[in-house]
C-alpha positions as CSV (number, residue, x, y, z in Angstrom):
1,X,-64.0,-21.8,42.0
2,X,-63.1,-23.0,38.3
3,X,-61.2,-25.6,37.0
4,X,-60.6,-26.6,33.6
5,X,-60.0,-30.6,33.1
6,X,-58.5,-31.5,30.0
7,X,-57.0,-34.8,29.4
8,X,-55.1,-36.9,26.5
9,X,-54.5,-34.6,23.2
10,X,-51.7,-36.9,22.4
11,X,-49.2,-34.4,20.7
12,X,-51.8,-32.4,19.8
13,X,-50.5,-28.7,21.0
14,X,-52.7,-26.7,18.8
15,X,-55.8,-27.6,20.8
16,X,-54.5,-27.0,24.4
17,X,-53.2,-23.5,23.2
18,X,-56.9,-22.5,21.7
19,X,-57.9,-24.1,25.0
20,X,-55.8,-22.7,27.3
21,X,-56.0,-18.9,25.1
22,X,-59.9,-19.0,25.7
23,X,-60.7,-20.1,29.0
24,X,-57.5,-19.2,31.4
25,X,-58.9,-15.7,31.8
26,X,-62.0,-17.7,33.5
27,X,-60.8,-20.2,35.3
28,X,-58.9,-20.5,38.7
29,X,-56.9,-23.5,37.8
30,X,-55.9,-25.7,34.8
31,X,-55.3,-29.6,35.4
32,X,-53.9,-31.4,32.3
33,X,-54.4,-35.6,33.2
34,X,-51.9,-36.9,31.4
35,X,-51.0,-38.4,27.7
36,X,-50.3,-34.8,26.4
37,X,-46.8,-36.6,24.6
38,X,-44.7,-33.6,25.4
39,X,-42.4,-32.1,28.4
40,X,-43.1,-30.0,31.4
41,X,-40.8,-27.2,29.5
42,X,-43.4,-26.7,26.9
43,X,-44.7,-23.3,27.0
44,X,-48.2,-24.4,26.8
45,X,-47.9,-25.8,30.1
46,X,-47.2,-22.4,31.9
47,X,-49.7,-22.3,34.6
48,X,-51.2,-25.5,34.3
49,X,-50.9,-28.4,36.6
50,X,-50.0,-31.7,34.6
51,X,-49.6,-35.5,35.2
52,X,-47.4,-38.3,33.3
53,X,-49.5,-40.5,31.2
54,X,-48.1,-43.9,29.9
55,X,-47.8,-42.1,26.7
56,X,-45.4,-39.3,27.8
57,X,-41.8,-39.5,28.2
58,X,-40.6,-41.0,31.1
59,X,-40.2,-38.5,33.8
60,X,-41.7,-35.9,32.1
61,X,-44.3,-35.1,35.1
62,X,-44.9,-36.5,38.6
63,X,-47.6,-39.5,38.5
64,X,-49.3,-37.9,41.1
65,X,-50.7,-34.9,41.9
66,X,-52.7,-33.1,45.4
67,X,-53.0,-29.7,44.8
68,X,-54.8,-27.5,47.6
69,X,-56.9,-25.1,45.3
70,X,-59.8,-22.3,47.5
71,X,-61.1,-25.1,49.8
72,X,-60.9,-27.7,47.0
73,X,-58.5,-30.9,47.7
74,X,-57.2,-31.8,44.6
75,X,-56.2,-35.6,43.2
76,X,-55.0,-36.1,40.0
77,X,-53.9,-38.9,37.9
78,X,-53.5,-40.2,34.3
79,X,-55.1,-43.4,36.0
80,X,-53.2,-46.0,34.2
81,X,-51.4,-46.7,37.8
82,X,-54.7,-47.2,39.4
83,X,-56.4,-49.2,36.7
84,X,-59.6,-47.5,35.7
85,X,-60.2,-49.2,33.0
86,X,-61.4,-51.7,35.0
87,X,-63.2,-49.3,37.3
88,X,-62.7,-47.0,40.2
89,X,-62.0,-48.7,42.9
90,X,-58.1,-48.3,43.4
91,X,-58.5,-44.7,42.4
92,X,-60.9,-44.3,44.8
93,X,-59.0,-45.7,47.6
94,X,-56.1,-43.3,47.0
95,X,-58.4,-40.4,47.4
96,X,-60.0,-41.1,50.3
97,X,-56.4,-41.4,51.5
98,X,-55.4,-37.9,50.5
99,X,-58.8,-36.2,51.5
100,X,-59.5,-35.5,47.7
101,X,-63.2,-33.2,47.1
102,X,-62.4,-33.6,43.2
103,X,-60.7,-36.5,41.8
104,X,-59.6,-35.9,38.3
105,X,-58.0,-38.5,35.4
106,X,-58.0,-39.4,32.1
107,X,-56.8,-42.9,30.5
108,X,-60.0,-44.2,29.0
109,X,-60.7,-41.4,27.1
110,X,-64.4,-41.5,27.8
111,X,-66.1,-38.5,29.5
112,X,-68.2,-39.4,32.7
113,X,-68.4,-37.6,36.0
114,X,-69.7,-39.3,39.3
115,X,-69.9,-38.1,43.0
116,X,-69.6,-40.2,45.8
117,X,-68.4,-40.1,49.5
118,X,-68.2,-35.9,49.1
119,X,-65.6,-36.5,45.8
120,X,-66.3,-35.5,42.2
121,X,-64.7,-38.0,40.2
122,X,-64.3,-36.8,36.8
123,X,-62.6,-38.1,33.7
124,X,-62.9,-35.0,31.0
125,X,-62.4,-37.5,27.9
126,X,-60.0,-36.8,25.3
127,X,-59.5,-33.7,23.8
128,X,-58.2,-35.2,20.8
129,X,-59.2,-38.9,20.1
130,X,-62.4,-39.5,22.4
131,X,-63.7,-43.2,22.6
132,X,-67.2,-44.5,23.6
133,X,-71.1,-42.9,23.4
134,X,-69.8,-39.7,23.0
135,X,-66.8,-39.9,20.7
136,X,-68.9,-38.6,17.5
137,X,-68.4,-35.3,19.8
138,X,-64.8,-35.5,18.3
139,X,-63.0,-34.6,21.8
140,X,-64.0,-32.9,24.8
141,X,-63.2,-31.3,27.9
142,X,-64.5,-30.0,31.0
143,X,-65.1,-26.7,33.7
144,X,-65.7,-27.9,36.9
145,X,-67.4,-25.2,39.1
146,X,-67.7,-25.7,43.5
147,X,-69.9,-23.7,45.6
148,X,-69.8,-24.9,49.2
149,X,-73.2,-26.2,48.3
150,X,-72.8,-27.8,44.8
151,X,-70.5,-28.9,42.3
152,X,-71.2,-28.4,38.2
153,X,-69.6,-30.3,35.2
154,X,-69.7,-28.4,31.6
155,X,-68.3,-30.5,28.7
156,X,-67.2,-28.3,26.2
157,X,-66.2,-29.8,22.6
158,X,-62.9,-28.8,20.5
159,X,-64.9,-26.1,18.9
160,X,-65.2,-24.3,22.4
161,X,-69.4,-24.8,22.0
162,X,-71.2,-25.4,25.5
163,X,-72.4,-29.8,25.4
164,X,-75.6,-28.6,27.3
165,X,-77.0,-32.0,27.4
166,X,-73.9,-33.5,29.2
167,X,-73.9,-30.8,31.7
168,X,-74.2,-32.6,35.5
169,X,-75.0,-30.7,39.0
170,X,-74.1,-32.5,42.1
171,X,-75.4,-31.3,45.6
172,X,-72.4,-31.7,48.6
């Protein structure tokens, strides 16, 4: 299976659309986490699966998500409510509690993927105002491809070019 992980473009529509146009042909499942500063009636967000961020309107999309996707268990959060700026810990709780495989959020708006306890935890950066070692990138975003076996991360940056030297394979 495929997932594309995209996370705070902060009212910038233009880049989810030339996003979404490219890769929803290829993927079987798009998670926005959060901070996208728009509405769940927005036409970009046909066929994706979105959280609230603490930038978005109030109410605008669940906190929350679990999302059964092939034999994936799916958590996703902005990760403001589970404070991971300060590090996993809370998030990680509330996975374990929902059987999560991937756990995806934004917040930070640093890329990094980890696996631990048979759960990808993945933050895709932001698409549109990246912070940290990889910010010069300019914004970034991720695939996420599971085999029973194996689970890759590909970064992609807002050009749609491959980041081969962030790419990560984990072995289940």
């Amino acid at each position: 299976m495929n997932y594309l992980v995209i996370s705070d473009n902060h009212g910038d529509q233009a880049i989810l659309q030339t996003v979404f146009d490219a890769f929803s042909h290829r993927v079987d499942a798009i998670f926005h986490c959060g901070d996208s500063e728009t509405t769940r009636d927005n036409p970009v967000f046909d066929n994706v699966i979105a959280v609230e961020g603490n930038n978005d309107p109030r109410g605008a999309f669940p906190d929350d998500v679990v999302q059964k996707v092939g034999d994936e268990t799916v958590f996703m959060t902005h990760g403001d409510l589970y404070g991971v700026s300060m590090g996993l810990t809370h998030l990680s709780l509330k996975a374990q509690e929902v059987g999560a495989t991937l756990t995806f959020f934004g917040h930070t708006h640093q890329l990094g993927a980890e696996f631990e306890a048979g759960c990808l935890y993945l933050n895709p950066g932001s698409i549109s105002l990246p912070r940290g070692q990889y910010a010069p990138i300019g914004g970034t975003f991720a695939i996420v491809t599971t085999t029973p076996d194996n689970i890759a991360v590909t970064y992609y940056d807002r050009k749609l070019n491959q980041l081969p030297d962030l790419q990560q394979k984990f072995t289940r």
